[in-house]
C-alpha positions as CSV (number, residue, x, y, z in Angstrom):
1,X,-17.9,6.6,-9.4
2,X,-14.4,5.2,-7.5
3,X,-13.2,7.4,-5.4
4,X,-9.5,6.4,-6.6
5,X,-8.8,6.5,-9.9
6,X,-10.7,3.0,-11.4
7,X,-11.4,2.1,-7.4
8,X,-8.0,1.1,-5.1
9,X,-8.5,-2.4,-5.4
10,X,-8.3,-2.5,-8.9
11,X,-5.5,0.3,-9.4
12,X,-3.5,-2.2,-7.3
13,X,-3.7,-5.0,-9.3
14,X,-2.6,-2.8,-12.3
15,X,0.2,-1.6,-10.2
16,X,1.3,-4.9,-9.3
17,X,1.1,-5.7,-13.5
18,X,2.3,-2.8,-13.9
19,X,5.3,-3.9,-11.7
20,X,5.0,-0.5,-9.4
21,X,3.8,-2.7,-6.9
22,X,6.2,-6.3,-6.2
23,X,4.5,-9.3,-4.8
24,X,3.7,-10.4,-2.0
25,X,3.1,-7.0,-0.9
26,X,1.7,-5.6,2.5
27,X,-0.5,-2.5,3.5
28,X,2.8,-0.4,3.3
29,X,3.8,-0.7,-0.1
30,X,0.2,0.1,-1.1
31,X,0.6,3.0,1.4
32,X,3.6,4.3,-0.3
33,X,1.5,3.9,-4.3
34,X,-1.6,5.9,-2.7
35,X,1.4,8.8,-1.3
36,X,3.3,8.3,-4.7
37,X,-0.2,9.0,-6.2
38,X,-1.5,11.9,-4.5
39,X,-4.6,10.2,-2.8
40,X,-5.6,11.0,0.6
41,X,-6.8,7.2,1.8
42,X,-7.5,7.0,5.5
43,X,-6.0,4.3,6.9
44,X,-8.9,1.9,7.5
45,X,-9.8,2.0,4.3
46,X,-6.6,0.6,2.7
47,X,-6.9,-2.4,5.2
48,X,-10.6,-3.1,4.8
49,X,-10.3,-3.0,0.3
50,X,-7.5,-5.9,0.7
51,X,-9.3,-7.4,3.5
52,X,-12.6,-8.1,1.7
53,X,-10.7,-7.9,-1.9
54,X,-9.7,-11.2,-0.5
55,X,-12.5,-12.7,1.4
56,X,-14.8,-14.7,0.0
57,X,-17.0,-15.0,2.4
58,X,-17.5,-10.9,2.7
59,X,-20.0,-10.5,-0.6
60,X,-20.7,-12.6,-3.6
61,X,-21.1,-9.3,-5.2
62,X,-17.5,-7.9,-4.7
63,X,-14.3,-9.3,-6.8
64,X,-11.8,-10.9,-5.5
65,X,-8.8,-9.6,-6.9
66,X,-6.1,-10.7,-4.1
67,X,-5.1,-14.2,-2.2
68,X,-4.4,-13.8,1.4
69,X,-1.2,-15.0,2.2
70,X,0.5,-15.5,5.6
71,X,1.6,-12.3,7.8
72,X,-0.4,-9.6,6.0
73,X,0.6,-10.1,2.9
74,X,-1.3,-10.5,-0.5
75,X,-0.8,-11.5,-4.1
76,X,-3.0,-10.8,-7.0
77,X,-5.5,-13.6,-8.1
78,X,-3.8,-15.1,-11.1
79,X,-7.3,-14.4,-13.1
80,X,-6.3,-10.6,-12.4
81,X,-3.0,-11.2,-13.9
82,X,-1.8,-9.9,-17.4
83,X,-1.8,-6.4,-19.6
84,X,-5.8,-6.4,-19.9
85,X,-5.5,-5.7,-15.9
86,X,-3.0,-2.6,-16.4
């Protein structure tokens, strides 16, 4: 069972196609969903979900829902894109 809502990573990417979320976004605008939300998401755990959300060489077992781009920002994996991912 996720411990936020359908898991973070995934209620980021219906954020973002929800268009609660803009992209590129950063740790801080998925800070202010988790406040907006309710949640009480210790820091480290936001940055490690987009960190291995997005690394393909942390487990072939976990989805990769974001692309890593420059300065700490992400975008969602175009595969992730649409109203099936609200």
């Amino acid at each position: 069972m996720a411990k936020y809502g359908r898991g973070l990573n995934r209620e980021v990417v219906g954020a973002v196609n929800q268009g609660i979320i803009n992209e590129p976004f950063s740790v801080a605008e998925v800070r202010q969903f988790i406040i907006e939300k309710g949640w009480a998401v210790p820091e480290n755990y936001i940055i490690v979900c987009l960190s291995n959300g997005s690394s393909y060489s942390h487990s072939p077992t976990y989805k990769k829902y974001f692309n890593a781009l420059q300065n700490g920002k992400y975008k969602v994996s175009p595969i992730y894109k649409g109203p099936n991912w609200c």
